[in-house]
N, C-alpha and C positions, 0 to 999 in steps of 0.2 A: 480553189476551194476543195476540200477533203469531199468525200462521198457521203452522203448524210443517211440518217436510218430510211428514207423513203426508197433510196435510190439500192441501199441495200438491199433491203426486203424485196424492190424489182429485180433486182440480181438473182436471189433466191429464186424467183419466179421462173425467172427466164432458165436459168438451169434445170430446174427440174423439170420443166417444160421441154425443153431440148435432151436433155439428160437420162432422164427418168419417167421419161412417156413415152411409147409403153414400159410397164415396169420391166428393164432388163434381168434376162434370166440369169443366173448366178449359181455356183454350186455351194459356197457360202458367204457370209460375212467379211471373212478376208477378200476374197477375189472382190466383191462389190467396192470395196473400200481401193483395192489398187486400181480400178475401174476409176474411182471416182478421181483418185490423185492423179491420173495422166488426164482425163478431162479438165482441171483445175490448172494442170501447170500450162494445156493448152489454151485455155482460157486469159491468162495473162497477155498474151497477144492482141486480145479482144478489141477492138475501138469499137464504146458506144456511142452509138449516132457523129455527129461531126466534131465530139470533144477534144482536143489536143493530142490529150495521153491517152496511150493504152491502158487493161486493165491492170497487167504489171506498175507499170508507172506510178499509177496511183495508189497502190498497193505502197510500191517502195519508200514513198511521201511518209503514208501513214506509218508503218511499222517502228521508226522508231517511238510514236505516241504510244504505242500498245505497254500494255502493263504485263511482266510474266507470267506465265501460268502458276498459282499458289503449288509448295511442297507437297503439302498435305490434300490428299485426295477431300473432296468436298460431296456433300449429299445434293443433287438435284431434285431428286421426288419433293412430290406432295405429300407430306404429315397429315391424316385424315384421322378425327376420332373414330372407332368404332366400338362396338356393342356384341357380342355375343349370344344370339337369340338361343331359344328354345330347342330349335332346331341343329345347333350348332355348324350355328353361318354369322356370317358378317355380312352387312352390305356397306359397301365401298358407293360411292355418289349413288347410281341406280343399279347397281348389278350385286348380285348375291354370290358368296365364296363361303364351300363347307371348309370349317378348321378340324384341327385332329381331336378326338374328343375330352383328350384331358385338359384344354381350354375352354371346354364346357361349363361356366360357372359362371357366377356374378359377377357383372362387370368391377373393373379396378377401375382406380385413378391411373389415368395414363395410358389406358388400352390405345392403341392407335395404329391404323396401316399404313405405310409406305407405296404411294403408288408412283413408279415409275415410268420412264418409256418402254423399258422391258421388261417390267417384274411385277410383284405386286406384292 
């Protein structure tokens, strides 16, 4: 049997539990990231609990099922309406964001923000 989304999401867990507690220090983004790829390839070795295979192992089962990564970069964020107050702000779910003030005006059809994991 393939690894199911429960056992995943415990995977998640456990890594960042071992991983990334406490947050390691890092000078940026790149180092965290080659951080995290030799944790990962160590990780393959993994046996959970008394299952057969290793994490590799199962891994290598699943891979040919994987579908490629699309060409074309794709949008992750959330498409959020927004409004343009008085004040020349928007609020995004519960938080307020000044805009630069030549957006200052009636709302349009289609105003909307982008909120991401990094941006907004």
């Amino acid at each position: 049997m393939l690894v199911n989304g429960s056992v995943a999401l415990g995977d998640i867990g456990w890594f960042r539990r071992n991983h990334l507690v406490p947050v390691p220090e890092v000078a940026s983004l790149d180092e965290l990231n080659e951080m995290i790829d030799r944790w990962d390839i160590a990780d393959e070795a993994r046996r959970i609990g008394a299952r057969a295979r290793t994490v590799g192992e199962y891994f290598a089962i699943e891979r040919p099922l994987l579908r490629p990564v699309p060409d074309q970069p794709f949008e992750t964020g959330l498409v959020l309406p927004v409004r343009v107050d008085r004040h020349s702000q928007i609020t995004v779910r519960t938080n307020r964001y000044s805009v630069p003030d030549p957006v200052h005006r009636p709302a349009a059809p289609g105003d909307a923000a982008r909120l991401a994991v990094d941006r907004l």
